[in-house]
C-alpha positions as CSV (number, residue, x, y, z in Angstrom):
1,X,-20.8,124.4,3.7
2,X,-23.5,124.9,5.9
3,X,-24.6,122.9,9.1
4,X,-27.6,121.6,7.6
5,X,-25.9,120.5,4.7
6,X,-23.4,118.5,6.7
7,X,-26.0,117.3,8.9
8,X,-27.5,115.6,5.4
9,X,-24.3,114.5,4.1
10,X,-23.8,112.7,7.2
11,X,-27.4,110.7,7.1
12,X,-26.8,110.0,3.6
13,X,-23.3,108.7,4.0
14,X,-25.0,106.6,7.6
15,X,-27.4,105.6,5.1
16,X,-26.0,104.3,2.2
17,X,-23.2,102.4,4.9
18,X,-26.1,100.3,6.6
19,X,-27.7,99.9,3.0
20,X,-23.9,98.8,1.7
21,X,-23.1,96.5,5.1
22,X,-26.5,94.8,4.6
23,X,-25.6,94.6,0.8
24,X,-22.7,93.4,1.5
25,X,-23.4,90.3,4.0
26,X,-26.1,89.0,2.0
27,X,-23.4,88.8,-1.1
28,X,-20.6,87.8,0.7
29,X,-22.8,84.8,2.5
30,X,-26.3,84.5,0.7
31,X,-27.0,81.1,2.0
32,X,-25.7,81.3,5.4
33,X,-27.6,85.0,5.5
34,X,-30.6,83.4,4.4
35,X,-30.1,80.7,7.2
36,X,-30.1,82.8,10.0
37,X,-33.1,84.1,8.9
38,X,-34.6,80.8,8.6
39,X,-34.8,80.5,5.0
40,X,-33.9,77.7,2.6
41,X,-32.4,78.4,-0.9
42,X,-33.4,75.1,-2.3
43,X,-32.6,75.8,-6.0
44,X,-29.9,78.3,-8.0
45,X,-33.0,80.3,-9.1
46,X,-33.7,80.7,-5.5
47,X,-30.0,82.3,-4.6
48,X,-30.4,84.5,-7.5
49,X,-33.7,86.0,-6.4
50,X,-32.3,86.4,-3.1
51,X,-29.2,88.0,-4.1
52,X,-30.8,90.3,-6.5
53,X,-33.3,91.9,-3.6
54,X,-31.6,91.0,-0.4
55,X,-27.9,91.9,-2.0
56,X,-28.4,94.2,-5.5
57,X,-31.5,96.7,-4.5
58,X,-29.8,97.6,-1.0
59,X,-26.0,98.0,-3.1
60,X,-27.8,100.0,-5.4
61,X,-29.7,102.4,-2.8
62,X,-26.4,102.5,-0.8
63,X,-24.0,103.6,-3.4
64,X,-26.8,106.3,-4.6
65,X,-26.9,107.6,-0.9
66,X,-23.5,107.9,-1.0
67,X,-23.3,109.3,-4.5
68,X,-26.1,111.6,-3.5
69,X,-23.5,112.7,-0.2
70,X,-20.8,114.1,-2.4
71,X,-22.5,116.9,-3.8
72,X,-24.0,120.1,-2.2
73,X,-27.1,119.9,-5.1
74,X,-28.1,115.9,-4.8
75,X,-28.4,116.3,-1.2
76,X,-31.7,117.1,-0.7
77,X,-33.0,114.7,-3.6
78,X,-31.0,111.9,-1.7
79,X,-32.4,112.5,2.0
80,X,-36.1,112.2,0.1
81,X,-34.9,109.1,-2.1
82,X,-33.5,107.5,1.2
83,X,-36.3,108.5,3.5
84,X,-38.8,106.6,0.4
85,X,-36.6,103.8,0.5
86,X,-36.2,103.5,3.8
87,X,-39.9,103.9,5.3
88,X,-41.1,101.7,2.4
89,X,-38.8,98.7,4.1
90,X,-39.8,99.6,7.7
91,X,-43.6,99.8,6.7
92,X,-43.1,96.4,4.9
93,X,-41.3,94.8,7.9
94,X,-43.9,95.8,10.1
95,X,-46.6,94.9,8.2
96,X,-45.1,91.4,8.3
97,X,-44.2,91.4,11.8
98,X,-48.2,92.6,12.2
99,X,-49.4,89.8,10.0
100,X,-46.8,87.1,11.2
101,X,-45.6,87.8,14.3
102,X,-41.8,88.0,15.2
103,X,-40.8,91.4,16.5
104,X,-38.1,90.1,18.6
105,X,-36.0,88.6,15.5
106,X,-37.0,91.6,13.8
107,X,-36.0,94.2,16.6
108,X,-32.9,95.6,15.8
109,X,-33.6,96.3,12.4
110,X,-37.0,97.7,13.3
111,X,-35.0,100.1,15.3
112,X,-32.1,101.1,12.5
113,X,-34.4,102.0,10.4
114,X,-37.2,103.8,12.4
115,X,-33.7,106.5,13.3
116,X,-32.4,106.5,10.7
117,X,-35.9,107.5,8.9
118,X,-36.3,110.1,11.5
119,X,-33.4,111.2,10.9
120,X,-33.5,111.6,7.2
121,X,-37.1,113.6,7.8
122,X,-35.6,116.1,10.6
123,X,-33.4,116.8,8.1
124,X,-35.4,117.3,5.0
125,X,-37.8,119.3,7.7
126,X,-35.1,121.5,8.4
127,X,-34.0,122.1,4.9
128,X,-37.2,122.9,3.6
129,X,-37.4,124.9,7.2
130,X,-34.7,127.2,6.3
131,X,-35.1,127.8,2.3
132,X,-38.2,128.4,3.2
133,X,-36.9,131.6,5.6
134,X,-34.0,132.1,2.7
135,X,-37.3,132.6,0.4
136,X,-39.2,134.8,2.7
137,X,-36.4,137.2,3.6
138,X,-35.6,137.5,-0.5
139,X,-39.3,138.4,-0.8
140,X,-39.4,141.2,1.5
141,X,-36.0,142.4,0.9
142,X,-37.5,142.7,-3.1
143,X,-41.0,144.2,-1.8
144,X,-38.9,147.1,0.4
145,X,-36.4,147.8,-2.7
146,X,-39.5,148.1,-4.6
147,X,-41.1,151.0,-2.2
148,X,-37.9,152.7,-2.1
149,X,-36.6,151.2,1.3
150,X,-33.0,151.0,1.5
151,X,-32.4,146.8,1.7
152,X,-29.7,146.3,4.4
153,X,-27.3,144.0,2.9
154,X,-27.8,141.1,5.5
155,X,-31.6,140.9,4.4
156,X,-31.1,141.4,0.3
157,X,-31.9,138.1,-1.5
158,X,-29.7,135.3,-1.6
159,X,-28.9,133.7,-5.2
160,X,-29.9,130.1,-5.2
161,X,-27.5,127.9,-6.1
């Protein structure tokens, strides 16, 4: 296993943990979560809407982050599924705080998910960074083979997995 895909098993794994810890208080407590963030669950239809989006979707990304984590092929697709999922939260959060005000409630997740979206796009950038080079090295190592070039063996194209 290669540094870079450690480096994205570990985002997806600190990923899907603060997607399954978020998951996780809003199912264990949905009222008393919902309380502290000064809403009211009037009515059973109400703690069922809030447990499907505020408990459900965030389970559902955080065990497919970690699914994504266990193997060398899903890692890539993961980081961009998490970096969607992600962003798409902080840009709705801050479009609210924009709107309605509130950053100081909002801080400290405005500031989980703004590194850990980072995060997930240094990585991706760096993947794509390095098959990128994988690619071009494969090309000219084919190019010289076709002129007749011995290919030193450190250059020769790499099968992809």
């Amino acid at each position: 296993m290669d540094r870079l895909d450690l480096t994205g098993r570990i985002v997806l794994s600190a990923g899907g943990l603060l997607l399954a810890l978020i998951a996780g208080r809003t199912l264990a407590d949905p009222i008393g979560t919902a309380a502290a963030a000064g809403l009211a669950l009037r009515t059973p239809g109400a703690i069922g809407v809030f447990l499907s989006t505020g408990g459900g979707f965030p389970l559902g990304a955080a065990l497919f982050a970690l699914a994504c984590a266990a193997s060398r092929r899903t890692v890539g697709p993961g980081l961009a599924s998490l970096a969607i999922f992600i962003m798409a939260t902080l840009a709705v959060r801050l479009a609210a705080i924009v709107r309605f005000g509130g950053f100081a409630a909002q801080r400290g997740p405005v500031i989980g998910e703004t590194l850990i979206a980072l995060a997930t796009v240094a990585v991706l950038a760096a993947r794509y960074a390095a098959d990128r080079r994988r690619q071009m090295r494969g090309e000219a190592a084919d190019l010289r083979h076709s002129l007749g070039t011995p290919v030193p063996p450190e250059t020769r194209a790499e099968p992809v997995p």
